[in-house]
Residue frames as a rotation matrix with the C-alpha (Angstrom) as fourth column:
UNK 1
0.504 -0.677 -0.536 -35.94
0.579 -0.196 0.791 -6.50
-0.641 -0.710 0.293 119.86
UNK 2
0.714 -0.244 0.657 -34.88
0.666 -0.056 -0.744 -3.57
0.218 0.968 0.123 118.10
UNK 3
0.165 -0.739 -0.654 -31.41
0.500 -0.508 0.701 -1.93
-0.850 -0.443 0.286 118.78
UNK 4
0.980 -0.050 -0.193 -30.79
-0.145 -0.844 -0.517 1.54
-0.137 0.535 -0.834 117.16
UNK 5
0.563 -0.826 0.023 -27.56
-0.524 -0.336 0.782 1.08
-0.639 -0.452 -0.622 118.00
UNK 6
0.230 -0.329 0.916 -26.76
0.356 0.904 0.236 -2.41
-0.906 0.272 0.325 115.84
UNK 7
-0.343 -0.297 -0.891 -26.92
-0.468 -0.769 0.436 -0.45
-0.815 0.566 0.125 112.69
UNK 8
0.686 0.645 -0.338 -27.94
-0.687 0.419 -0.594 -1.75
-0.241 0.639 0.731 109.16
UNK 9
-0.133 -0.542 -0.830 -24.78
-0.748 0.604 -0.275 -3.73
0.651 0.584 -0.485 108.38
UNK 10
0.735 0.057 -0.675 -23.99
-0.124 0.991 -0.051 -7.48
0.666 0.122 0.736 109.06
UNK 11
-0.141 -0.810 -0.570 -20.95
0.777 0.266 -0.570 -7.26
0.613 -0.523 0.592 110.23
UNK 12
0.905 0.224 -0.361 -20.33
0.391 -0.103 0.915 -5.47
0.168 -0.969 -0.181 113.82
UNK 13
0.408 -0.881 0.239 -16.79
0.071 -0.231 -0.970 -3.31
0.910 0.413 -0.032 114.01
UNK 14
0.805 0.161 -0.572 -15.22
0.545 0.182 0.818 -4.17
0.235 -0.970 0.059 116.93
UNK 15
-0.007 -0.826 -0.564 -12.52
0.964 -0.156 0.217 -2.26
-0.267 -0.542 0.797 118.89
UNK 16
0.300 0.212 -0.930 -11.89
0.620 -0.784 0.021 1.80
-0.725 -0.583 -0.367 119.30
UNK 17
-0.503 -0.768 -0.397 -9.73
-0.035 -0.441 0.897 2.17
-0.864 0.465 0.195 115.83
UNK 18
-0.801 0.200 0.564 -12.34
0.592 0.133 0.795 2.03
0.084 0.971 -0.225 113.72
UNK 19
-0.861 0.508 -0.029 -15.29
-0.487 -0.838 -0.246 4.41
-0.149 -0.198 0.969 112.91
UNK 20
-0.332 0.873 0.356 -18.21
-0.065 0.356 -0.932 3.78
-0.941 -0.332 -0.062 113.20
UNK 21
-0.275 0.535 0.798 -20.75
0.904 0.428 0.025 3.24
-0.328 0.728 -0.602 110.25
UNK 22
0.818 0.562 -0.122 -21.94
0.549 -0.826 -0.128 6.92
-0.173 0.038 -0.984 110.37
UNK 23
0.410 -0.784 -0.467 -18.39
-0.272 -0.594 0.757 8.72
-0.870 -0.184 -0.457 110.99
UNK 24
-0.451 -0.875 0.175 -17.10
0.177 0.105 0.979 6.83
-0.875 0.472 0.107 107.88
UNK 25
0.725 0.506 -0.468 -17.74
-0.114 -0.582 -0.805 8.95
-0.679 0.637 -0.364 104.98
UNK 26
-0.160 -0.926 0.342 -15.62
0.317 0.280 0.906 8.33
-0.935 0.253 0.249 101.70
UNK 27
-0.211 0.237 -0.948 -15.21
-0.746 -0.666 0.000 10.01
-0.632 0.707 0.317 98.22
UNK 28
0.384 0.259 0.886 -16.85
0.110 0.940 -0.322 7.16
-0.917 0.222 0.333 95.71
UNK 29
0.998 0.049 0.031 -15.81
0.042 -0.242 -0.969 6.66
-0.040 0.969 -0.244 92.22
UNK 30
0.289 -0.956 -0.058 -11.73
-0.806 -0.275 0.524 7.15
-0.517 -0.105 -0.850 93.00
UNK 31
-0.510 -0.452 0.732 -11.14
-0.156 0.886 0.437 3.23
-0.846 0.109 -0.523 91.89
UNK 32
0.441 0.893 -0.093 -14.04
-0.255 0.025 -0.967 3.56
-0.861 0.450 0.238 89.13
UNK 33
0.511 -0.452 -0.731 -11.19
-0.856 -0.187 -0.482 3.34
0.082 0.872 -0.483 85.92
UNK 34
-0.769 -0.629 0.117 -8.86
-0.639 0.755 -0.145 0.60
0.003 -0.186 -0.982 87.59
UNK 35
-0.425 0.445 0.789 -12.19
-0.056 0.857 -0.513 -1.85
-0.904 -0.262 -0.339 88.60
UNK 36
0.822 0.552 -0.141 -13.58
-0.426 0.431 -0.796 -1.60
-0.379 0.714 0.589 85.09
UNK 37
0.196 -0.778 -0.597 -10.12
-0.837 0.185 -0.515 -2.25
0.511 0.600 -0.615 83.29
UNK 38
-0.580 -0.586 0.566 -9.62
-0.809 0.495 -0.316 -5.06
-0.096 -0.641 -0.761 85.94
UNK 39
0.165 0.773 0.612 -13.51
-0.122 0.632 -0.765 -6.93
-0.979 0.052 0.198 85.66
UNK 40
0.597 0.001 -0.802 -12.81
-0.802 0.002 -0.597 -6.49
0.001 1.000 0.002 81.67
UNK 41
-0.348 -0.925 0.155 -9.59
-0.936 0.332 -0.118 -8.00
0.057 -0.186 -0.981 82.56
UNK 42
-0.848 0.057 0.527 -11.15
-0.220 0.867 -0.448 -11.37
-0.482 -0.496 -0.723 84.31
UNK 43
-0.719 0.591 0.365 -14.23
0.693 0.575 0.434 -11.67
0.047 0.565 -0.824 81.82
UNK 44
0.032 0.900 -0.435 -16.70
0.548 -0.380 -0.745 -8.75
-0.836 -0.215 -0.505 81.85
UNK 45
0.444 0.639 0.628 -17.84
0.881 -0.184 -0.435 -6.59
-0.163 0.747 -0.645 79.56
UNK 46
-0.297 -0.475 0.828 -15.40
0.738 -0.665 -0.116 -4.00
0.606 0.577 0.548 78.28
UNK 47
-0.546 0.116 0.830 -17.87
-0.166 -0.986 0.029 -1.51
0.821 -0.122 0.558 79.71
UNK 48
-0.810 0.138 -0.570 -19.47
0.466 0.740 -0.484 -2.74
0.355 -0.658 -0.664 83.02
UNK 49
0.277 0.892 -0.357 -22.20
0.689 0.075 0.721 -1.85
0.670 -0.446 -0.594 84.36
UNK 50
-0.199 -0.707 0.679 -21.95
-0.245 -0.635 -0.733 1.13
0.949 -0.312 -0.047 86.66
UNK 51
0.738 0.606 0.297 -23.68
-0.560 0.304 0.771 -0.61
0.377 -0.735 0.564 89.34
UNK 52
0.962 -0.224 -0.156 -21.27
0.191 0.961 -0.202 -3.25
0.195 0.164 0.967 88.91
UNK 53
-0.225 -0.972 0.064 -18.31
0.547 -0.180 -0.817 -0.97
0.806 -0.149 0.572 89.75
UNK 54
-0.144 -0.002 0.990 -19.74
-0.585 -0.806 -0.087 0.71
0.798 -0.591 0.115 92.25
UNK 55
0.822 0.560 0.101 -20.80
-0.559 0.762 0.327 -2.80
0.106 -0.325 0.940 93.79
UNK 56
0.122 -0.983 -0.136 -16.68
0.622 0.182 -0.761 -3.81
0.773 0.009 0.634 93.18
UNK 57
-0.406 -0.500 0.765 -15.66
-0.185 -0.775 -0.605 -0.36
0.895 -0.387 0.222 94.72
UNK 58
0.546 0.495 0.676 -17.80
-0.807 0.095 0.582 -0.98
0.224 -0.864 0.452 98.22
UNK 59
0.671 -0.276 -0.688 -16.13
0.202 0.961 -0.189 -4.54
0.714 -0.012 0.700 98.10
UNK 60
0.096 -0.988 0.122 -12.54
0.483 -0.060 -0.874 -3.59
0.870 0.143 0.471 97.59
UNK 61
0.210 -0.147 0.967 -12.84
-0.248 -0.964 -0.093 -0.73
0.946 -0.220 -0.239 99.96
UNK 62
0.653 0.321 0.686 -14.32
-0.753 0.376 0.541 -2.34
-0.084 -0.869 0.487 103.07
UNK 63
0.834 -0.418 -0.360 -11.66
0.463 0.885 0.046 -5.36
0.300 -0.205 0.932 102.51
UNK 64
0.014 -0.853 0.522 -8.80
0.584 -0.417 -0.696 -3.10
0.812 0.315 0.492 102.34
UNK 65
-0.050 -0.255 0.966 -9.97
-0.667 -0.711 -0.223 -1.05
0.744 -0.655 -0.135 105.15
UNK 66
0.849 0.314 0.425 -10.60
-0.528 0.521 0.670 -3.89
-0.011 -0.794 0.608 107.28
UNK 67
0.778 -0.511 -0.367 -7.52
0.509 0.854 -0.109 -5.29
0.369 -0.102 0.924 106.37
UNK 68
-0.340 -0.682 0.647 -5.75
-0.005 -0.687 -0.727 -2.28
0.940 -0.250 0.230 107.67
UNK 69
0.280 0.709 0.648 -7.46
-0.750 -0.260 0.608 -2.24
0.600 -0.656 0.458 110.63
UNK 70
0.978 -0.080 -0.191 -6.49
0.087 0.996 0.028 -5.57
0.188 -0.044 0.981 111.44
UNK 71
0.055 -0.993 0.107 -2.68
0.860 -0.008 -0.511 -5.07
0.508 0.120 0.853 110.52
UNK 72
-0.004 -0.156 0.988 -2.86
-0.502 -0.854 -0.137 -1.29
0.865 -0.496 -0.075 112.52
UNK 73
0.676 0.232 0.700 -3.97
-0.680 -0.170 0.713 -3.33
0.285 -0.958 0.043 115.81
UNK 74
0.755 -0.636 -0.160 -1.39
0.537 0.739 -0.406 -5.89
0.376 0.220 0.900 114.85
UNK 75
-0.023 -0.893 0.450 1.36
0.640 -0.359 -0.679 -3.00
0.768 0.273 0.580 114.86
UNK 76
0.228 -0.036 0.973 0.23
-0.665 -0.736 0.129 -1.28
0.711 -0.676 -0.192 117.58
UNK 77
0.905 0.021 -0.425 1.44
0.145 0.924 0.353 -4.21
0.400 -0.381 0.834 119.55
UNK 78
0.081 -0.991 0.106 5.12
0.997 0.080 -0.020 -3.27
0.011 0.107 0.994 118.50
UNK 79
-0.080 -0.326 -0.942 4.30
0.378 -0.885 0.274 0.50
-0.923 -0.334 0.194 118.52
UNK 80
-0.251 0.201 -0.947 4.16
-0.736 -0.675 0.052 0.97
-0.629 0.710 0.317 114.53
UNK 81
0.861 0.501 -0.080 2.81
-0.245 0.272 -0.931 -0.46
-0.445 0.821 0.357 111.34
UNK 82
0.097 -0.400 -0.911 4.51
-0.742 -0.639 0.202 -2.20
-0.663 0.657 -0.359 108.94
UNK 83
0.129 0.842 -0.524 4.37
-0.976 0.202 0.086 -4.34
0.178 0.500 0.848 106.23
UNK 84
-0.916 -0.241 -0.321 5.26
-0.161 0.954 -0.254 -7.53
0.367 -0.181 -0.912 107.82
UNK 85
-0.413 0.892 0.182 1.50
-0.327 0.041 -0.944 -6.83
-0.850 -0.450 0.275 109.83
UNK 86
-0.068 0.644 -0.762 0.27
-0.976 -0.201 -0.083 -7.30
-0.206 0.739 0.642 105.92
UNK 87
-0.431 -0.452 -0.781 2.15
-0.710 0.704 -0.016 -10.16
0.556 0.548 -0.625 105.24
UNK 88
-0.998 0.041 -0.042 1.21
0.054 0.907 -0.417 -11.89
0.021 -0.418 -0.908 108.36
UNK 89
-0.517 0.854 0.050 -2.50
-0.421 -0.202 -0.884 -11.48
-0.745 -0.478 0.464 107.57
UNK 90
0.607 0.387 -0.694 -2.37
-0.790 0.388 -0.475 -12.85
0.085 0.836 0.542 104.43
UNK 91
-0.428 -0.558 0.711 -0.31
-0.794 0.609 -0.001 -16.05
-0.432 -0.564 -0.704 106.24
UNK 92
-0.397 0.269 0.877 -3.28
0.061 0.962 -0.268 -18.50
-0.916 -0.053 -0.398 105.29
UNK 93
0.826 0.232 -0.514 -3.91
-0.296 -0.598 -0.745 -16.82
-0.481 0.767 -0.425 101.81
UNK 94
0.012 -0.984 -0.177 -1.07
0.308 -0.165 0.937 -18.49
-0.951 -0.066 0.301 100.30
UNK 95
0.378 0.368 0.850 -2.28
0.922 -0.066 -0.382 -17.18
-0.084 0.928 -0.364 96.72
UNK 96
0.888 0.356 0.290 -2.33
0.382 -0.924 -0.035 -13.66
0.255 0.142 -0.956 97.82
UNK 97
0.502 -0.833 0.233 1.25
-0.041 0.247 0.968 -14.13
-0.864 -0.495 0.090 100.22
UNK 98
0.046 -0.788 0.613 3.19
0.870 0.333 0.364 -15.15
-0.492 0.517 0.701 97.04
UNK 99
0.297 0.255 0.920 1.84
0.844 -0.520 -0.128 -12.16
0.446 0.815 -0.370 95.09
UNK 100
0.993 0.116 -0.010 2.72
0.074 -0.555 0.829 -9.77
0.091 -0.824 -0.560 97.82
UNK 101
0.311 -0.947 -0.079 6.13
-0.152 -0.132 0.979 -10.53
-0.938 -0.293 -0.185 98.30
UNK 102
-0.243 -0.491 0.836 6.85
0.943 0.083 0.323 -10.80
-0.228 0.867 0.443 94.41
UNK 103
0.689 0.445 0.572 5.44
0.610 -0.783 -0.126 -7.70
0.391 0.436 -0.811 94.27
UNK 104
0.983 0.098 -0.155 7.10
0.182 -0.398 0.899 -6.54
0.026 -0.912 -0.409 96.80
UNK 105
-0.111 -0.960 0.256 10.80
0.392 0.195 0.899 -7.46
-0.913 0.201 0.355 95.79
UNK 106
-0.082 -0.002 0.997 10.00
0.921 -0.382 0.075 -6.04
0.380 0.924 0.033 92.00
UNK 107
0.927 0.178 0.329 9.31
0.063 -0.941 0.332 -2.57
0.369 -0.287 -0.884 93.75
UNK 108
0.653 -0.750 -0.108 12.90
0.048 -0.102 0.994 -3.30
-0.756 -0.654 -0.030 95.73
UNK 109
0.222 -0.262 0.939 14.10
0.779 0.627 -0.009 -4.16
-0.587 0.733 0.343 92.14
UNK 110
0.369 0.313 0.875 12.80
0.791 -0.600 -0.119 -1.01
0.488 0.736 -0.469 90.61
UNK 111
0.985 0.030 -0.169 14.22
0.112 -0.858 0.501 0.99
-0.130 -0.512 -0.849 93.50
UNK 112
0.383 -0.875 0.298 17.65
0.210 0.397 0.894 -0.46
-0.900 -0.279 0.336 93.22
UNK 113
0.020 -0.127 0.992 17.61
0.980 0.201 0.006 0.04
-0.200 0.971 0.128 89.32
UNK 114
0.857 0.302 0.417 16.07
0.371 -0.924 -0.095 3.66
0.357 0.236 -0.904 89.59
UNK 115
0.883 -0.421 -0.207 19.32
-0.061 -0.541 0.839 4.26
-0.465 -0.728 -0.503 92.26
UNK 116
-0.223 -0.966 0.131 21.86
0.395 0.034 0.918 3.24
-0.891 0.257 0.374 90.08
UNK 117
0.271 0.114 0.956 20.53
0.883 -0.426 -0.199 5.28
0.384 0.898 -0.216 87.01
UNK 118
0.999 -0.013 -0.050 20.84
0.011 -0.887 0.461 8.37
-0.050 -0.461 -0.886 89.26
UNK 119
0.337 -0.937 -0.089 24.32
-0.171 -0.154 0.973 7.50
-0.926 -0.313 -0.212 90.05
UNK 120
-0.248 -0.357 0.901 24.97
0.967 -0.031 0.253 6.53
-0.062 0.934 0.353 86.28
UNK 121
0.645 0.577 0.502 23.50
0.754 -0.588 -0.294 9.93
0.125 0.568 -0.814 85.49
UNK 122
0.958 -0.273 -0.090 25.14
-0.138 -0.711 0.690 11.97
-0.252 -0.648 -0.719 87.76
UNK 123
0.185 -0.964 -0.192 28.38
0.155 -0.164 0.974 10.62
-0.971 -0.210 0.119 87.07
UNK 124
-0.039 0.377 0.925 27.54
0.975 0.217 -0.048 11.00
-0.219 0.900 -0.376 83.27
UNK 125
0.726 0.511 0.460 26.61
0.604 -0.794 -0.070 15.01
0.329 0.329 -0.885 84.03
UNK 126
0.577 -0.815 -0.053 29.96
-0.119 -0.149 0.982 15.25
-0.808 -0.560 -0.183 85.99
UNK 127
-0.162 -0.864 0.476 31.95
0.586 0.304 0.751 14.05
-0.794 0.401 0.457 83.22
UNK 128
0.388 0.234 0.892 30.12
0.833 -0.503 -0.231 16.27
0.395 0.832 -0.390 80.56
UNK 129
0.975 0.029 0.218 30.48
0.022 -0.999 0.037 19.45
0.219 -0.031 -0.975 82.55
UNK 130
0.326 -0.942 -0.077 34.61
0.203 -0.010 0.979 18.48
-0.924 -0.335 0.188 83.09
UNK 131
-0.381 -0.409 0.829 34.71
0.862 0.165 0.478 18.02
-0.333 0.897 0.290 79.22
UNK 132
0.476 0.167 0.863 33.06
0.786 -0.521 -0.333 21.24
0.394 0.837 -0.380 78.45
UNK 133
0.874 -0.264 -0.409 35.44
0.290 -0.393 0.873 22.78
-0.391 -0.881 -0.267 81.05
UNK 134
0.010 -0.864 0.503 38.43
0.582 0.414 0.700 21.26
-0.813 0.286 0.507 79.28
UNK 135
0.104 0.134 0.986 37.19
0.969 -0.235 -0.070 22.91
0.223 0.963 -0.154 75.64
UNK 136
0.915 0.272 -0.298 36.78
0.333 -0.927 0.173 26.28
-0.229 -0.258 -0.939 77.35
């Protein structure tokens, strides 16, 4: 019983928002610096294999796009995306769930920090350009 149609992979992509096996076409190598520095990281070899990252990089990809997928048909529920669809997909993941939202708040951190340097600056470039007003 051979269906053309089943393709070579394992897994089956259900539902209209995703492309097919053929239609998805991607630029390899983009993650190739971050997965070696990351497998070094957890116990490989400085220099990995390139198999071995290119064997990472297929992983990563296909999780990441399937988890978008997921979280897109999640949000199209409500009309848009956003990251609460992430959060609640990593719900039973409570490893990944903690890391997420600590990220997540350090990035709110770093915005909040970056906004009040601006406004320190600014009032900083306001007070210089009164004082070289004053000298004039």
């Amino acid at each position: 019983m051979n269906n053309p149609s089943a393709g070579s992979s394992s897994k089956q992509r259900t539902g209209s928002s995703q492309p097919s096996e053929t239609s998805f076409k991607r630029k390899r190598g983009v993650f190739q610096k971050e997965l070696q520095h990351m497998m070094y990281g957890f116990g490989d070899d400085a220099n990995p294999l390139p198999e071995s990252v290119a064997l990472m990089e297929d992983i990563v990809v296909e999780y990441i796009t399937e988890l978008v997928y997921k979280a897109q048909e999640i949000g199209s529920k409500r009309g848009k995306l956003s990251v609460e669809d992430f959060l609640y997909l990593m719900r039973k993941d409570p490893r990944k769930l903690n890391r997420s939202t600590e990220l997540l708040s350090m990035n709110e951190e770093l915005k909040q920090a970056r906004r009040a340097f601006e406004i320190d600056e600014d009032k900083l470039k306001k007070a210089f350009e009164e004082d070289e007003k004053v000298d004039q």
